[in-house]
N, CA and C atoms as a LAMMPS dump frame, in Angstrom:
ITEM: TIMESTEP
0
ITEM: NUMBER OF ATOMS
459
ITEM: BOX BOUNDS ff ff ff
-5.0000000000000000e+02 5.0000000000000000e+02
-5.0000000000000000e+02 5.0000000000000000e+02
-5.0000000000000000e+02 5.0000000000000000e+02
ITEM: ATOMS id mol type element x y z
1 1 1 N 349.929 74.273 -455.324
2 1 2 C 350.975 73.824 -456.223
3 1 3 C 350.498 72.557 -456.904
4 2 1 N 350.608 72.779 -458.368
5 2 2 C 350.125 71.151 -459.048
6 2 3 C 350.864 71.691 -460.125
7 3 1 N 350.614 69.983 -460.479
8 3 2 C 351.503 69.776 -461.776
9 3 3 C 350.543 69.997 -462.831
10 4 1 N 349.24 69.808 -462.888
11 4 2 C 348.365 69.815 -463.89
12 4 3 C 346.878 70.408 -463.407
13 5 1 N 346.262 70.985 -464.345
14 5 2 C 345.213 71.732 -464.307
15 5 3 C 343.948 70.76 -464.599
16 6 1 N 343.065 70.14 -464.199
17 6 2 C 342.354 69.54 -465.013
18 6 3 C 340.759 70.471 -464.542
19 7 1 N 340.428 70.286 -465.579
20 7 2 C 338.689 70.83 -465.404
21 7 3 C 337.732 69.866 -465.779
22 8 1 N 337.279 69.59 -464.544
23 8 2 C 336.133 68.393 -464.855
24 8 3 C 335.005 69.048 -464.456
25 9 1 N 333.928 68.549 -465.601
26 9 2 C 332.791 69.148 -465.83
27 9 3 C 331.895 68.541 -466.202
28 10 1 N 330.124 68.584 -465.979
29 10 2 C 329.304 67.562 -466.708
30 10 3 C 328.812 67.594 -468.291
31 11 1 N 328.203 67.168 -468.514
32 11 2 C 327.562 67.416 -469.955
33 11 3 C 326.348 68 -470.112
34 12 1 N 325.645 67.606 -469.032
35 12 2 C 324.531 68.292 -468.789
36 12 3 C 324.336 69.826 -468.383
37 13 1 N 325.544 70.488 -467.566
38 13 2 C 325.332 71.043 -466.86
39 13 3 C 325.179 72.621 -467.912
40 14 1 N 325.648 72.691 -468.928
41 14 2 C 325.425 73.756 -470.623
42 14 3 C 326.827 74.914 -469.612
43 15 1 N 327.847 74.879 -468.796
44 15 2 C 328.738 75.437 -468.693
45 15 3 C 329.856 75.427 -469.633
46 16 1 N 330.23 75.107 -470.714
47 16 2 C 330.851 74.749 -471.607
48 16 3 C 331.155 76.346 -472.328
49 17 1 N 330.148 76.735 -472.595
50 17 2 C 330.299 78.238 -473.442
51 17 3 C 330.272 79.223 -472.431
52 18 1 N 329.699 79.306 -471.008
53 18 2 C 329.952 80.192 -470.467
54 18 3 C 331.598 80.322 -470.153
55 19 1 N 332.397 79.016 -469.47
56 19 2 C 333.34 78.811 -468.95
57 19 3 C 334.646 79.567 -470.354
58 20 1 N 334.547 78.863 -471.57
59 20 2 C 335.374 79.488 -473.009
60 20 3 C 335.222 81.064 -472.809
61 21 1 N 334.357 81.807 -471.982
62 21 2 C 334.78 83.195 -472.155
63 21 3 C 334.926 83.536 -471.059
64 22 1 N 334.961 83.172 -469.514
65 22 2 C 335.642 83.643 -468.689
66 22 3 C 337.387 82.906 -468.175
67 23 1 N 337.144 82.391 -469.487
68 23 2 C 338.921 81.716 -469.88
69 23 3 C 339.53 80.838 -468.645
70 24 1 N 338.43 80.233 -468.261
71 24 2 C 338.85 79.094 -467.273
72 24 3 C 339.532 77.439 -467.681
73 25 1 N 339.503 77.529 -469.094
74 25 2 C 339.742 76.487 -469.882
75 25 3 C 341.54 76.923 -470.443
76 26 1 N 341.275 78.178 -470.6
77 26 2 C 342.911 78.504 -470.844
78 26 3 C 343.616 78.068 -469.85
79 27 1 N 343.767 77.871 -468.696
80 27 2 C 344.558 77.384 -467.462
81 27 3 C 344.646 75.872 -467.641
82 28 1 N 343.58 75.488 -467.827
83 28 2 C 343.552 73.643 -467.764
84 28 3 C 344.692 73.008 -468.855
85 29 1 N 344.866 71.736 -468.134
86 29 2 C 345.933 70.711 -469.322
87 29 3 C 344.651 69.89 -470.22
88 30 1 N 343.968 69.881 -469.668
89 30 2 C 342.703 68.862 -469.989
90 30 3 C 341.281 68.876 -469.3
91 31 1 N 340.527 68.66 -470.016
92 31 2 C 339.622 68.376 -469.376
93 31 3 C 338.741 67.14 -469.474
94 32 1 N 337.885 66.635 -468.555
95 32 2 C 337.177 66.029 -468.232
96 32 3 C 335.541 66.063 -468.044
97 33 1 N 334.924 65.435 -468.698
98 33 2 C 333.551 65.423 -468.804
99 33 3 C 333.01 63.892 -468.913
100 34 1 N 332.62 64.649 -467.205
101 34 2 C 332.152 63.28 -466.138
102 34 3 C 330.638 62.53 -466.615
103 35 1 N 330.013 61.799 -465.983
104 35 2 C 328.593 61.538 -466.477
105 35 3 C 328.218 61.246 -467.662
106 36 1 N 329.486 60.747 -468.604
107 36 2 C 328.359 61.009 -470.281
108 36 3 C 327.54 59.068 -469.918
109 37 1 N 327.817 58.374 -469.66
110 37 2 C 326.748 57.805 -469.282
111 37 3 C 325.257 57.963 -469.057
112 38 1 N 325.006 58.831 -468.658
113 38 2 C 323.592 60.081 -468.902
114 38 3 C 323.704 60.327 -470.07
115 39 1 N 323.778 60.653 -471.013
116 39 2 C 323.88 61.11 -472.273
117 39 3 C 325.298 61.202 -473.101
118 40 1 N 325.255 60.186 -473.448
119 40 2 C 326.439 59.865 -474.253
120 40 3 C 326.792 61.145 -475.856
121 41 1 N 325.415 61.292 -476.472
122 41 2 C 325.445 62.31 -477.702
123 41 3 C 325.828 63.521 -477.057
124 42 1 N 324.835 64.117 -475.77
125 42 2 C 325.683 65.482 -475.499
126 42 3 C 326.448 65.218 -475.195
127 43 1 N 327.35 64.37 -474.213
128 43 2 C 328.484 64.331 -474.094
129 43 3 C 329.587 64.583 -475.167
130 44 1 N 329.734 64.081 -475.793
131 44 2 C 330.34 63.871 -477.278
132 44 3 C 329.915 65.084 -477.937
133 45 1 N 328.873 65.842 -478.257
134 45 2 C 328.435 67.512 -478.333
135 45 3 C 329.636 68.214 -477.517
136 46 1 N 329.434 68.291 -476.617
137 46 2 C 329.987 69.407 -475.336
138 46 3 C 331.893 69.043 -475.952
139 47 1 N 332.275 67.839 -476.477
140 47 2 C 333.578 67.162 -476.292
141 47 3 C 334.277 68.18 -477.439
142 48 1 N 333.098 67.839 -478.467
143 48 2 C 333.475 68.487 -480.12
144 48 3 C 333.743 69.841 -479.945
145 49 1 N 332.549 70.349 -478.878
146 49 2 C 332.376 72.174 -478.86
147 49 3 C 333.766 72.478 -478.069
148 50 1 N 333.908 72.155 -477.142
149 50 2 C 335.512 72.397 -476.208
150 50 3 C 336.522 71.989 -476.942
151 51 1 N 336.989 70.701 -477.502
152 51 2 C 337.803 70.778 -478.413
153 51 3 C 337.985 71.463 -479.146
154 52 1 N 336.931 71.658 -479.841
155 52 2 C 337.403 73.196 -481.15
156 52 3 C 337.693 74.04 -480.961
157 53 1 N 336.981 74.649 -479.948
158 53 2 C 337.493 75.921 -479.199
159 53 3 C 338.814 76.275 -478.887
160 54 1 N 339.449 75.01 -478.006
161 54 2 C 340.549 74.805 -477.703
162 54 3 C 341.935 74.727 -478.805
163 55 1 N 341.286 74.191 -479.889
164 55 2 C 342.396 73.942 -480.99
165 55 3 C 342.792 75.391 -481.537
166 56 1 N 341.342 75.995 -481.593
167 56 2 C 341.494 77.66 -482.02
168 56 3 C 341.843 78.321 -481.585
169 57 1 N 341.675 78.643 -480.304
170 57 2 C 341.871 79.699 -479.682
171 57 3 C 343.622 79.382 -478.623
172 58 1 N 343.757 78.522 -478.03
173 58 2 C 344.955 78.338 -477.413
174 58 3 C 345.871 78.358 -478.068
175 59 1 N 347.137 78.553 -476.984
176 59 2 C 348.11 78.09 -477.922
177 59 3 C 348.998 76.505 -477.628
178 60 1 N 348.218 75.807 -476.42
179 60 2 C 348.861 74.842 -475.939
180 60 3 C 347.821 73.844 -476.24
181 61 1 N 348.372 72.844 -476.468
182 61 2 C 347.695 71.623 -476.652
183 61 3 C 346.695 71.267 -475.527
184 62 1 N 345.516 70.683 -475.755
185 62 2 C 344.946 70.359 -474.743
186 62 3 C 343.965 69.589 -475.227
187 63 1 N 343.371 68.362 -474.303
188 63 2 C 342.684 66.977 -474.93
189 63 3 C 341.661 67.367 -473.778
190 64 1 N 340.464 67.039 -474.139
191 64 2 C 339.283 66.971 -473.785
192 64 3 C 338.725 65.207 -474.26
193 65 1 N 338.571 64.791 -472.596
194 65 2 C 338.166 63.745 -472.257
195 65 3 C 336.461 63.676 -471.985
196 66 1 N 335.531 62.246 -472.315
197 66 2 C 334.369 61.966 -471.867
198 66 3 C 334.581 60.478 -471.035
199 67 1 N 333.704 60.824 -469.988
200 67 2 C 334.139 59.925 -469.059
201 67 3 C 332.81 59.39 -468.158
202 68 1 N 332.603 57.91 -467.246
203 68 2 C 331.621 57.865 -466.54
204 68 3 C 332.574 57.438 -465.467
205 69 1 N 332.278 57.905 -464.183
206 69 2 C 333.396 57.085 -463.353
207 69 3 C 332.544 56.07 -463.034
208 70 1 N 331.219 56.596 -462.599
209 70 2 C 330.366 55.335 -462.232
210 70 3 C 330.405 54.112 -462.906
211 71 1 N 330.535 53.733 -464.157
212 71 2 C 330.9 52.381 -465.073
213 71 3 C 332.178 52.756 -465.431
214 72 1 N 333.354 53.585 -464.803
215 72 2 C 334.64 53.55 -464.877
216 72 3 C 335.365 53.585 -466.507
217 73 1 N 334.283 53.944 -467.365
218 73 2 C 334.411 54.553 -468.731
219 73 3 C 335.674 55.571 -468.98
220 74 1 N 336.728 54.954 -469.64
221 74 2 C 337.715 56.135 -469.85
222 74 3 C 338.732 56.399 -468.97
223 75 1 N 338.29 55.661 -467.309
224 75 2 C 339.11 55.97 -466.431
225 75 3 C 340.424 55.735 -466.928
226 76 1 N 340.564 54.467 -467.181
227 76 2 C 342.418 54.743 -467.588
228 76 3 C 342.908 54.782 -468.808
229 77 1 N 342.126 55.455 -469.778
230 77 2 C 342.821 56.461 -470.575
231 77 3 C 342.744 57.527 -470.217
232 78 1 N 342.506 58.114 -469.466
233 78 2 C 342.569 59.499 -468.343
234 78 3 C 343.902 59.136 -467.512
235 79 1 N 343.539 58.068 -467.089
236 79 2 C 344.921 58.263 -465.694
237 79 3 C 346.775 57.971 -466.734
238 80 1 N 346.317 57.075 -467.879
239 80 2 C 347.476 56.7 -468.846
240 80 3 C 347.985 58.758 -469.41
241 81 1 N 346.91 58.916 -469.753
242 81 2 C 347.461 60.46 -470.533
243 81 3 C 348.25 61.375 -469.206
244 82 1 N 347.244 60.961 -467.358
245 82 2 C 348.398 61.874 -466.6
246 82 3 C 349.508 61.618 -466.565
247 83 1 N 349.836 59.961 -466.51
248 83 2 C 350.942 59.427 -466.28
249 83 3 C 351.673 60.247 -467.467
250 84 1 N 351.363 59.85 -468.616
251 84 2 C 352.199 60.421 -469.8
252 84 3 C 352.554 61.607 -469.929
253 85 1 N 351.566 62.63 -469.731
254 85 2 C 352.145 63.821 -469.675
255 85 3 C 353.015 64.369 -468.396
256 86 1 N 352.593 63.765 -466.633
257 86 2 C 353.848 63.728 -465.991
258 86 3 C 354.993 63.59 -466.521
259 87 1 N 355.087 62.222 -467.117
260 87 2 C 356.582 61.799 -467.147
261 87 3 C 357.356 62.141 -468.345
262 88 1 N 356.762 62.927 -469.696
263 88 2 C 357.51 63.636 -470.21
264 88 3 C 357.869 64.881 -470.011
265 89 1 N 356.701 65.871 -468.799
266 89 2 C 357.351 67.182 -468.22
267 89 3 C 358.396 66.948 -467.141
268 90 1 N 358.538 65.596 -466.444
269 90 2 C 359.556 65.057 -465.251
270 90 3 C 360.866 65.086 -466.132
271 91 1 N 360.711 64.453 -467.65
272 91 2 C 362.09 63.887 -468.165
273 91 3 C 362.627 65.399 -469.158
274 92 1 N 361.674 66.18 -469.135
275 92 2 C 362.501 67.805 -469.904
276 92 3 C 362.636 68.567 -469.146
277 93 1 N 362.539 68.202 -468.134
278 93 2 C 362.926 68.94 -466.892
279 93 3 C 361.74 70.057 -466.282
280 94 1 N 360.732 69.688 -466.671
281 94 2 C 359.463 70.882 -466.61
282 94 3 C 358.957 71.022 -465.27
283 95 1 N 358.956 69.828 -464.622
284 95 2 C 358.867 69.813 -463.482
285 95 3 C 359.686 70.611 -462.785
286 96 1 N 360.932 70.564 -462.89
287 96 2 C 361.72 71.182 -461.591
288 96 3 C 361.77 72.578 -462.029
289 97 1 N 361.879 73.066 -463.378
290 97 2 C 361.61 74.649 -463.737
291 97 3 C 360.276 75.214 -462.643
292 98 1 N 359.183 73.924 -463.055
293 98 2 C 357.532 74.905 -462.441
294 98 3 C 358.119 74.806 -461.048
295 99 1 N 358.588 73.783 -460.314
296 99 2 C 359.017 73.87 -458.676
297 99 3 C 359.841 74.733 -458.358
298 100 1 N 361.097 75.035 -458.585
299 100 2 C 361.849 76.186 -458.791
300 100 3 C 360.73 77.341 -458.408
301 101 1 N 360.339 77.838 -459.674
302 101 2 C 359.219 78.922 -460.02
303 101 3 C 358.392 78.899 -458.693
304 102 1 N 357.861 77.828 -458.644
305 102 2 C 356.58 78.024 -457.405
306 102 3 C 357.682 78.816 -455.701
307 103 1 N 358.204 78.236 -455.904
308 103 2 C 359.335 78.192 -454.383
309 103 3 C 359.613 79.698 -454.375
310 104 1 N 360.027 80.267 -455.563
311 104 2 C 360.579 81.851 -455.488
312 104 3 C 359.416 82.092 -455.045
313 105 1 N 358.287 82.18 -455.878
314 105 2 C 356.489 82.817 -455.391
315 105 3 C 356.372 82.855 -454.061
316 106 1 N 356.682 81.594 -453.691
317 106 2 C 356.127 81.48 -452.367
318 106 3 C 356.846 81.907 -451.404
319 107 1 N 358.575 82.006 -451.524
320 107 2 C 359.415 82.617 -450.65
321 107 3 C 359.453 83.987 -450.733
322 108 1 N 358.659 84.649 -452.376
323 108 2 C 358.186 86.485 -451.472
324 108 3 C 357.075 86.796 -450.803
325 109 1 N 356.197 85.399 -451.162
326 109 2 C 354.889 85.761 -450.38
327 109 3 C 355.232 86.201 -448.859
328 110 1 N 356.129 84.479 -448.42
329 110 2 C 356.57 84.571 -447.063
330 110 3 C 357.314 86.154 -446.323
331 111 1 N 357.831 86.417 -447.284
332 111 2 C 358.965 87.167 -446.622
333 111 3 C 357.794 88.76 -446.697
334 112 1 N 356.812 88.735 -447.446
335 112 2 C 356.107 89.979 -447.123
336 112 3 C 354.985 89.786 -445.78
337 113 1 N 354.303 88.381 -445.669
338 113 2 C 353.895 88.212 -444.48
339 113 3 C 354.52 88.061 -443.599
340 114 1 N 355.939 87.975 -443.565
341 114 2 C 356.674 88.444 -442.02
342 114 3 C 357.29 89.565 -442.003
343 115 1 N 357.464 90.365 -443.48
344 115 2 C 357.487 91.72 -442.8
345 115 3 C 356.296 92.5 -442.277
346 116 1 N 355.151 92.131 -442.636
347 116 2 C 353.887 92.27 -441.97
348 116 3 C 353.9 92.461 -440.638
349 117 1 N 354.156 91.171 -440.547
350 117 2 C 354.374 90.588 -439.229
351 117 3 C 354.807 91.469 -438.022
352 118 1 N 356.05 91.553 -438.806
353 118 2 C 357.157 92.741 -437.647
354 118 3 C 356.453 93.925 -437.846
355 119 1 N 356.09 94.45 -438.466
356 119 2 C 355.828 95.957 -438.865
357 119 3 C 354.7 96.08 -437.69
358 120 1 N 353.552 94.94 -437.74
359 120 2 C 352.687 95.594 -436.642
360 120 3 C 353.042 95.103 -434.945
361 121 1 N 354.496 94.661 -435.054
362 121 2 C 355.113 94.392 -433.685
363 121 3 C 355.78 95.927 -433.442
364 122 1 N 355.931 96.448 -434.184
365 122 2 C 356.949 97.744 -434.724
366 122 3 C 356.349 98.922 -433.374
367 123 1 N 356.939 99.398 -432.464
368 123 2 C 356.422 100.078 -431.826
369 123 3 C 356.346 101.564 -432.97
370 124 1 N 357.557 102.921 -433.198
371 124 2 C 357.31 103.427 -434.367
372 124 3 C 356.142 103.064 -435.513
373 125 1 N 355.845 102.069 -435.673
374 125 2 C 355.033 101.846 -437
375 125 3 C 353.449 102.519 -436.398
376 126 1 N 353.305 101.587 -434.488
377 126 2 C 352.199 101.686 -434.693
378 126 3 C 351.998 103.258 -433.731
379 127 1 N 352.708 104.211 -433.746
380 127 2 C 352.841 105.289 -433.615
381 127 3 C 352.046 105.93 -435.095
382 128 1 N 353.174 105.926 -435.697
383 128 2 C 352.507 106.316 -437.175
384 128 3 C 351.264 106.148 -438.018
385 129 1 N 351.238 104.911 -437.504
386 129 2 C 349.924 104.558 -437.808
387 129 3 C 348.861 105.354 -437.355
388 130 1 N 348.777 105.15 -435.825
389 130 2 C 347.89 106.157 -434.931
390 130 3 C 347.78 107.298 -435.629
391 131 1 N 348.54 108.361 -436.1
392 131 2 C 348.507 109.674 -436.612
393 131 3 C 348.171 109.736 -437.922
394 132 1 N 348.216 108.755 -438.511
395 132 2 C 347.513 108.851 -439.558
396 132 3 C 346.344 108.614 -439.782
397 133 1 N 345.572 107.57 -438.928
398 133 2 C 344.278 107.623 -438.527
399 133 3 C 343.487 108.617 -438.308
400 134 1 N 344.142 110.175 -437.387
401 134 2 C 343.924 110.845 -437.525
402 134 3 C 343.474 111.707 -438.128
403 135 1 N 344.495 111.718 -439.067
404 135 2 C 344.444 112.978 -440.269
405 135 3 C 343.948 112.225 -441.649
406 136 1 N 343.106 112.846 -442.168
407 136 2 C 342.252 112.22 -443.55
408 136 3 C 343.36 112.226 -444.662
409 137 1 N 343.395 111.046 -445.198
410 137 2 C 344.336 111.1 -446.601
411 137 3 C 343.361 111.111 -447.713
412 138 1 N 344.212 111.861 -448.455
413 138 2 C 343.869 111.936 -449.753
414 138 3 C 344.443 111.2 -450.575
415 139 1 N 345.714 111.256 -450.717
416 139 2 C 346.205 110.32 -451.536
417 139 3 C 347.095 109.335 -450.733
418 140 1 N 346.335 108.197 -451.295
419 140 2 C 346.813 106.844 -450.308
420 140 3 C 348.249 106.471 -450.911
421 141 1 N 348.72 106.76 -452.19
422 141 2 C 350.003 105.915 -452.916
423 141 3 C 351.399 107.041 -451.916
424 142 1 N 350.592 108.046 -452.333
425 142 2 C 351.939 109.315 -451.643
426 142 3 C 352.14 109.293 -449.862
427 143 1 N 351.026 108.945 -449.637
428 143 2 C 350.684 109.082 -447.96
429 143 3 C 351.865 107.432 -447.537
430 144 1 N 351.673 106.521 -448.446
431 144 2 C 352.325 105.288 -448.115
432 144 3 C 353.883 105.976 -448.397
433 145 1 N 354.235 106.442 -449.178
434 145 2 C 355.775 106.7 -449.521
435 145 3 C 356.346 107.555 -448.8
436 146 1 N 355.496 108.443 -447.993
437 146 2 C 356.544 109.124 -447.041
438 146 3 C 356.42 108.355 -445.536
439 147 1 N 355.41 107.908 -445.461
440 147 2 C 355.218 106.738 -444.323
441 147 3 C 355.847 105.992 -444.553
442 148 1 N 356.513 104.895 -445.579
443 148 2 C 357.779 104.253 -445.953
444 148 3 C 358.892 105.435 -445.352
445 149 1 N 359.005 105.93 -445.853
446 149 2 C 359.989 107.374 -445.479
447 149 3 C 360.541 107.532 -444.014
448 150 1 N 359.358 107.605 -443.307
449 150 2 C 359.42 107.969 -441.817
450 150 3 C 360.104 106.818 -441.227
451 151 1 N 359.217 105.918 -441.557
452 151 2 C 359.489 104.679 -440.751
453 151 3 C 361.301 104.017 -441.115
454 152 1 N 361.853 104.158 -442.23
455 152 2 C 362.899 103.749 -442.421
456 152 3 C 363.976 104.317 -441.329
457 153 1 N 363.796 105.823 -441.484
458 153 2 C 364.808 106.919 -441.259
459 153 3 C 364.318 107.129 -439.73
């Protein structure tokens, strides 16, 4: 559970164009590109290429940062933009929508790992089970629905 996505990445490292097509940048609020101290021009390269990308292709705003932590370059205009963007998703209420949201997720996750749970406490279940081990299925979607079936009734 987070409030923000960030993708921090080097300048050096030429992941920049691979990452734009396995759409790992679509998830992020921002990103971060650590080390330009090492190379300040690619840095600023890699900043231009992700930005553009980003302006084009998304549909959500998103700022691409260059940063050194080692000489602490940028650090707090990085930490000023989390603060900022926290506290205007805290004050439109964005926060408690995504918490809300996360809580349902996580209260069906729960409730399918404890029907899990019971099912292989289930004396019947693991009857059924046994016999189906047995016998070769063919079709696994139909074989589950009358095994739902059995086990209810």
């Amino acid at each position: 559970m987070t409030d923000f996505y960030v993708y921090l990445t080097l300048s050096e490292n030429g992941d920049e164009l691979q990452y734009i097509k396995k759409g790992a940048f679509e998830l992020t609020d921002f990103i971060i590109i650590n080390k330009s101290d090492i190379n300040q021009k690619k840095a600023n390269q890699t900043k231009t290429i992700l930005q553009s990308h980003l302006n084009n292709y998304n549909n959500k705003k998103q700022t691409v940062f260059t940063c050194s932590a080692l000489n602490k370059t940028n650090i707090n205009k990085i930490w000023e933009h989390i603060y900022k963007e926290f506290s205007q998703n805290f004050n439109n209420g964005n926060i408690e929508k995504k918490r809300k949201k996360q809580n349902i997720f996580w209260f069906k996750k729960y409730i399918v790992s404890e029907y899990i749970e019971l099912l292989n406490k289930n004396d019947n279940y693991n009857k059924l089970i046994k016999n189906y081990n047995k016998n070769s299925i063919t079709n696994p979607r139909m074989e589950a629905a009358k095994f739902i079936k059995k086990l209810i009734n």
